[in-house]
N, CA, C and O atoms as a GROMACS GRO file, in nm:
protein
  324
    1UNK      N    1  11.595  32.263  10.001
    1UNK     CA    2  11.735  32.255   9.965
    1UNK      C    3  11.790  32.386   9.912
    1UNK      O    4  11.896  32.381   9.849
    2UNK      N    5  11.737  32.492   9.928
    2UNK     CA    6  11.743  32.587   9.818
    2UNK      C    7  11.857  32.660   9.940
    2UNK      O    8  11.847  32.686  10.060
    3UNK      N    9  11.961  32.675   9.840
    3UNK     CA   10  12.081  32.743   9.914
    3UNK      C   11  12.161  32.633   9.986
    3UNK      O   12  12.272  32.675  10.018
    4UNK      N   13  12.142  32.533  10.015
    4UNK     CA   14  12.205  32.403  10.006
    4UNK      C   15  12.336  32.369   9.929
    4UNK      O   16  12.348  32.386   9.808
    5UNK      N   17  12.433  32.318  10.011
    5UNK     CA   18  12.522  32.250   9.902
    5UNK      C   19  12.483  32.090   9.897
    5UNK      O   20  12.466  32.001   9.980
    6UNK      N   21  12.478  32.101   9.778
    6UNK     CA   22  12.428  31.896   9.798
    6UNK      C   23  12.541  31.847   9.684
    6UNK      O   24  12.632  31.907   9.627
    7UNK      N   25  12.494  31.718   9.681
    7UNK     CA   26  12.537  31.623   9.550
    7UNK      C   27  12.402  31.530   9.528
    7UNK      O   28  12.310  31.539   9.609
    8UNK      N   29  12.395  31.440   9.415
    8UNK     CA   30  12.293  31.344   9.404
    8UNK      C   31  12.348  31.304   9.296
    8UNK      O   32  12.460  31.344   9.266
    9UNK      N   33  12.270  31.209   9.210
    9UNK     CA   34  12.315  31.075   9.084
    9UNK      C   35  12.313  31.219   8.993
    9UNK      O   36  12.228  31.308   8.998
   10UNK      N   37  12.429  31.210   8.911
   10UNK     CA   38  12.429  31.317   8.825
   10UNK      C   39  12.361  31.303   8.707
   10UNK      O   40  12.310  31.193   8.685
   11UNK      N   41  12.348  31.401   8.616
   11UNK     CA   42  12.269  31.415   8.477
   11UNK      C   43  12.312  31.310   8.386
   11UNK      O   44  12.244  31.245   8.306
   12UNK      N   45  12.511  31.300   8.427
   12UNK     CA   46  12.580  31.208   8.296
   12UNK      C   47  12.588  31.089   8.363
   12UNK      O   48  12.582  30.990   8.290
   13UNK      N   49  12.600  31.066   8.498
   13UNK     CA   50  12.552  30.916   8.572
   13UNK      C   51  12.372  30.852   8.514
   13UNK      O   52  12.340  30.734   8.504
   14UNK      N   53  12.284  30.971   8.483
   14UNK     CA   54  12.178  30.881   8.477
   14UNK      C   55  12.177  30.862   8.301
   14UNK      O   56  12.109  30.781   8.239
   15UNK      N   57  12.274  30.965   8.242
   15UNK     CA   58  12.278  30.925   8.103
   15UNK      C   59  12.359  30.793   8.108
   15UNK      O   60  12.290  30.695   8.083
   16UNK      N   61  12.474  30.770   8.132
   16UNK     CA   62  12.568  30.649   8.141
   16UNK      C   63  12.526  30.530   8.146
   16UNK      O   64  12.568  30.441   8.072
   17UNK      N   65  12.427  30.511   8.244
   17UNK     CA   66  12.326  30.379   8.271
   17UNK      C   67  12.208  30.373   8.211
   17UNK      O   68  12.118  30.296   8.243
   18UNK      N   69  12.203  30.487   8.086
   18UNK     CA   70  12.069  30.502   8.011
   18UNK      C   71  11.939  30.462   8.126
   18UNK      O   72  11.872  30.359   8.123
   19UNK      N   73  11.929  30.553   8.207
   19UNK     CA   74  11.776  30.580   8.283
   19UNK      C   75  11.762  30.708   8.257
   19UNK      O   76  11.751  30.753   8.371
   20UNK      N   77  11.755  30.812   8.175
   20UNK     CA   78  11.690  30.927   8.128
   20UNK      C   79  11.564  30.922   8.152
   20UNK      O   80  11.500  30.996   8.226
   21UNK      N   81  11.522  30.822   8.078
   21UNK     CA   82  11.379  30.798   7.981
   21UNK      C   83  11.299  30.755   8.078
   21UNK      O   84  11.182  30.792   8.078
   22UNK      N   85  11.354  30.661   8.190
   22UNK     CA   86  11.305  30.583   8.306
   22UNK      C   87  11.250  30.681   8.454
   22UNK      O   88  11.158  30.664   8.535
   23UNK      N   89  11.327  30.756   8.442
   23UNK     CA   90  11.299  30.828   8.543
   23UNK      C   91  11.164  30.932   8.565
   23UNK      O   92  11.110  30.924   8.455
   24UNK      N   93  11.103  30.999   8.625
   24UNK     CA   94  11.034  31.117   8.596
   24UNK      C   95  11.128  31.190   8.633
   24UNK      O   96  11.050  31.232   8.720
   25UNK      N   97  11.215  31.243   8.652
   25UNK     CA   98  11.317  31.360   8.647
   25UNK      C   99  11.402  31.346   8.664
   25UNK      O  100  11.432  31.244   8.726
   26UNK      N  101  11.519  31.451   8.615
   26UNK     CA  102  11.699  31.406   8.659
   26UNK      C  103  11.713  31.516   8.756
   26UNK      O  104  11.693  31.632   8.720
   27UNK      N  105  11.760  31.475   8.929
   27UNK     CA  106  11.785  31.503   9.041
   27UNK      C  107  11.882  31.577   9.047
   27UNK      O  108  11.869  31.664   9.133
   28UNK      N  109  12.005  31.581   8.973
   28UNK     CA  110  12.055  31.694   8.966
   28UNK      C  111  11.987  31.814   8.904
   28UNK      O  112  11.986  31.910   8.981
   29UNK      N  113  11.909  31.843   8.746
   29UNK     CA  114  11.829  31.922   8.713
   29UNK      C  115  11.756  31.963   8.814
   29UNK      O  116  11.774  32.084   8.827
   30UNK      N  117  11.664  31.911   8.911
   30UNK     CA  118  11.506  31.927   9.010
   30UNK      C  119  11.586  31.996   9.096
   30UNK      O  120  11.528  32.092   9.146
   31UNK      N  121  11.756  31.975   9.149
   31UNK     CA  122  11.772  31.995   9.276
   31UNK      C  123  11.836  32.149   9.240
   31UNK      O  124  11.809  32.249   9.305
   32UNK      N  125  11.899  32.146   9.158
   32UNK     CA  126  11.893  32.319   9.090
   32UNK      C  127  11.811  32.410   9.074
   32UNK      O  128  11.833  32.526   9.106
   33UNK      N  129  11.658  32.348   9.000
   33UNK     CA  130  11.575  32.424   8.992
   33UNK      C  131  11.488  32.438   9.138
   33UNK      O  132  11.377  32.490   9.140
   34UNK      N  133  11.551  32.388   9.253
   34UNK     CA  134  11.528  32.408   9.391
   34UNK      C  135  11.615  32.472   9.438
   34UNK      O  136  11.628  32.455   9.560
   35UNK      N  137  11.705  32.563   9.376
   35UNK     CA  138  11.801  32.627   9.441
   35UNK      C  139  11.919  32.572   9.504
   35UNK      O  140  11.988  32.648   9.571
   36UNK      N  141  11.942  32.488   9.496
   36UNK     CA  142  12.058  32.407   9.583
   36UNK      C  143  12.181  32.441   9.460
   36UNK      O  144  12.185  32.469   9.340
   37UNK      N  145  12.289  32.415   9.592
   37UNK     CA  146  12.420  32.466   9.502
   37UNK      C  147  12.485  32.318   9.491
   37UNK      O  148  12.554  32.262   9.577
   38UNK      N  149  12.432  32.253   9.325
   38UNK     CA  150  12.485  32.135   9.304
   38UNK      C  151  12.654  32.125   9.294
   38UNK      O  152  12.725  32.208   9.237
   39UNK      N  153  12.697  32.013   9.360
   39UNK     CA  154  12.829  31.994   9.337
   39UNK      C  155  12.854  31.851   9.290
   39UNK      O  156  12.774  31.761   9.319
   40UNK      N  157  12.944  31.833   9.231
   40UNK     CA  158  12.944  31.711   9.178
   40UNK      C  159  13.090  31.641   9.140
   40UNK      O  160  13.166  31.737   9.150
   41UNK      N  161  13.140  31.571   9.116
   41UNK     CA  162  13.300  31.459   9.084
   41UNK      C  163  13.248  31.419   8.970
   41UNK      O  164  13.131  31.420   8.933
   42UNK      N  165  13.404  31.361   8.883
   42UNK     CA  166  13.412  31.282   8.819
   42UNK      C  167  13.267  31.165   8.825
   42UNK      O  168  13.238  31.155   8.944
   43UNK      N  169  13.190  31.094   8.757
   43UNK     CA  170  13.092  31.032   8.731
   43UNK      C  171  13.118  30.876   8.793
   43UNK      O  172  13.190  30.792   8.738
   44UNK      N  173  13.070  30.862   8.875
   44UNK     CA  174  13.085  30.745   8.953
   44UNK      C  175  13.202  30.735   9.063
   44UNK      O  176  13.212  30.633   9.131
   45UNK      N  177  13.271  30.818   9.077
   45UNK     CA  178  13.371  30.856   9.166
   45UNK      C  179  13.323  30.878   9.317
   45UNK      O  180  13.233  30.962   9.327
   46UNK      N  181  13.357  30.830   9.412
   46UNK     CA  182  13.310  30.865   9.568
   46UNK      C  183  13.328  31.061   9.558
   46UNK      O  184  13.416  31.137   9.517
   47UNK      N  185  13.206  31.076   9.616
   47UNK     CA  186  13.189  31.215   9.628
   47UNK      C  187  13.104  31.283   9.756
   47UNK      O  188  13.019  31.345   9.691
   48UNK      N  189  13.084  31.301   9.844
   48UNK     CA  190  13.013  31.322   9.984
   48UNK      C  191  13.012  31.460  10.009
   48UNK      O  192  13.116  31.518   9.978
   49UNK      N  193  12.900  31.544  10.068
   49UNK     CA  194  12.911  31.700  10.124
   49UNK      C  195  12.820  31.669  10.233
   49UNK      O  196  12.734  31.582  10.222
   50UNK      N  197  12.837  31.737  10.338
   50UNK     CA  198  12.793  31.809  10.432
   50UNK      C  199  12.781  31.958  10.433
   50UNK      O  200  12.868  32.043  10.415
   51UNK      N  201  12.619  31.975  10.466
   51UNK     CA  202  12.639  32.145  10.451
   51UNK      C  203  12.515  32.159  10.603
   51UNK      O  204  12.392  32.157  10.605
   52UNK      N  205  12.581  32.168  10.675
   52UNK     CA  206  12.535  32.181  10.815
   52UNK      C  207  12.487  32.015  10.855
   52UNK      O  208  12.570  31.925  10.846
   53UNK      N  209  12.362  31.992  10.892
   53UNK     CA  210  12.254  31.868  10.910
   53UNK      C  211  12.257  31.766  10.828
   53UNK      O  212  12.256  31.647  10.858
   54UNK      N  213  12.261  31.849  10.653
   54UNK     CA  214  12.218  31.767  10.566
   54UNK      C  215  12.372  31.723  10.491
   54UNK      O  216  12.469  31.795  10.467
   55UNK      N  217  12.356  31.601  10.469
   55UNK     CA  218  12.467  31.536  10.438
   55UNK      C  219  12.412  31.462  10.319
   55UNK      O  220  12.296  31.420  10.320
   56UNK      N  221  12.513  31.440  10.192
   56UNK     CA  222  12.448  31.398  10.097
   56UNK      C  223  12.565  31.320   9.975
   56UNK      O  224  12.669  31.381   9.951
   57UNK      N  225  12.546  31.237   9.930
   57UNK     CA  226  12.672  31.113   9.849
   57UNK      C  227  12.600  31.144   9.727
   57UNK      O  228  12.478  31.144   9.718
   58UNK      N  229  12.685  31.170   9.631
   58UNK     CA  230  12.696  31.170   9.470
   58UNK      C  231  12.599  31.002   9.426
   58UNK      O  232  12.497  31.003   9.357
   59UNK      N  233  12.664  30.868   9.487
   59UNK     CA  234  12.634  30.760   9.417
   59UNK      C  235  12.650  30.650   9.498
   59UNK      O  236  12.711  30.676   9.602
   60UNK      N  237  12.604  30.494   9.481
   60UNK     CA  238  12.666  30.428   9.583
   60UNK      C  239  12.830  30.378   9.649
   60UNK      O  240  12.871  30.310   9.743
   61UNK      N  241  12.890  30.465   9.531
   61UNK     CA  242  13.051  30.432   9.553
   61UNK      C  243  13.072  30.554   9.627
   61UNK      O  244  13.188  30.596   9.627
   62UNK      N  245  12.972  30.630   9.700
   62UNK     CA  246  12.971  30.750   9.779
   62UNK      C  247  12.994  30.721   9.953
   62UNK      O  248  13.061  30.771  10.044
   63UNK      N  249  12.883  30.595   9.933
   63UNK     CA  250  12.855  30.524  10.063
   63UNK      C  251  12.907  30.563  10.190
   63UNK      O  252  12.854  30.614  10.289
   64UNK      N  253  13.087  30.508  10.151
   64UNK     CA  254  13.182  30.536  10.264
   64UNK      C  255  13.156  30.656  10.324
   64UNK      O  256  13.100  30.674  10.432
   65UNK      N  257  13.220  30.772  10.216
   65UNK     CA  258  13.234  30.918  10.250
   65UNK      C  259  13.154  30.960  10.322
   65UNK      O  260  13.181  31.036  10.415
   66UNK      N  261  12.989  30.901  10.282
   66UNK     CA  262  12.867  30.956  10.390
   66UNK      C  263  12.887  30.903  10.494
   66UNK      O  264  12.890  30.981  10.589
   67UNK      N  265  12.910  30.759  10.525
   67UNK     CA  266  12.905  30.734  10.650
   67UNK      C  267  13.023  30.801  10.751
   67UNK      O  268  13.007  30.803  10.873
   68UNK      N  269  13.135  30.851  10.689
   68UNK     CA  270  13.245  30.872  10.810
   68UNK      C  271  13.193  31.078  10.832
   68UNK      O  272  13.221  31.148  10.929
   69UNK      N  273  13.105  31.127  10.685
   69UNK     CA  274  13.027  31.262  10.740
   69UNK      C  275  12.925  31.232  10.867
   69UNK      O  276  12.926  31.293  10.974
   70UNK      N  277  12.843  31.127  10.831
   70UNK     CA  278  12.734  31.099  10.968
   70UNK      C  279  12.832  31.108  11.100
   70UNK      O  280  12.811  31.195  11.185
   71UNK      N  281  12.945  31.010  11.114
   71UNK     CA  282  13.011  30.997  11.218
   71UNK      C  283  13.088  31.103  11.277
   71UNK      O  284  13.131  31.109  11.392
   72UNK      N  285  13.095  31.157  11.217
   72UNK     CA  286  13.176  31.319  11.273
   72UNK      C  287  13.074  31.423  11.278
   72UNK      O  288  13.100  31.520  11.348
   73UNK      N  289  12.961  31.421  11.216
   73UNK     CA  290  12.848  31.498  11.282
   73UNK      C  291  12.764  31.481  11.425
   73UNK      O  292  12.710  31.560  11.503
   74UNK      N  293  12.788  31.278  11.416
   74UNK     CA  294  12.762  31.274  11.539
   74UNK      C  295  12.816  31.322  11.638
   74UNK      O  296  12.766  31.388  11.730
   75UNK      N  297  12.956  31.279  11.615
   75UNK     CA  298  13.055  31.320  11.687
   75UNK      C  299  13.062  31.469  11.756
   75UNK      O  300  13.119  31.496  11.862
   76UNK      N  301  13.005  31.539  11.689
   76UNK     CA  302  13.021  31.701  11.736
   76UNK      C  303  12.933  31.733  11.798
   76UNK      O  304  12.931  31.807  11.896
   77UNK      N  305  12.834  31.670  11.737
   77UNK     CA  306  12.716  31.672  11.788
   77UNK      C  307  12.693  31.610  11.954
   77UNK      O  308  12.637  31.683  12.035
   78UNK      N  309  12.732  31.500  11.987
   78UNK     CA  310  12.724  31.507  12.120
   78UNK      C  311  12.826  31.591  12.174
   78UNK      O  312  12.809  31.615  12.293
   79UNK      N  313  12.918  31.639  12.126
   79UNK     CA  314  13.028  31.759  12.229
   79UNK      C  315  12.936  31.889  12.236
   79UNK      O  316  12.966  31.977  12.316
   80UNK      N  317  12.876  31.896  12.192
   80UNK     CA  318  12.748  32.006  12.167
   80UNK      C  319  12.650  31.976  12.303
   80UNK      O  320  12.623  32.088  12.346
   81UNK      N  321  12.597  31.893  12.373
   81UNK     CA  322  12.521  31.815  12.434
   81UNK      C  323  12.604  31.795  12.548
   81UNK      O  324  12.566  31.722  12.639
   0.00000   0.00000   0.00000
């Protein structure tokens, strides 16, 4: 992921639902210290990126956003083909 734009469950999403403690790591922290260029919304807010291939939703209220990124990647993707 390193040089990546992503999103994933944020630091204050996994504080909010108190799973800190639960987890072995917070995914926004890991995905930084992997170099990725975290981006992130308002905390529970639909949030979606595409950064070439990899496509990636903040949370499950993300859902939508990913699916209509898959569909327009497909989409290009067979005009490519």
């Amino acid at each position: 992921v390193a040089g990546k734009r992503v999103t994933a469950f944020t630091n204050d999403e996994e504080t909010a639902v108190g799973l800190t403690e639960q987890v072995p790591f917070l995914l926004e922290t890991r995905l930084e210290e992997l170099g990725a260029l975290f981006e992130s919304a308002e905390p529970f807010a639909p949030f979606a990126i595409a950064d070439g291939r990899l496509i990636t939703g903040q949370n499950p209220a993300s859902s939508g956003e990913v699916a209509q990124l898959m569909i327009d990647a497909m989409q290009q993707a067979s005009t490519v083909w």
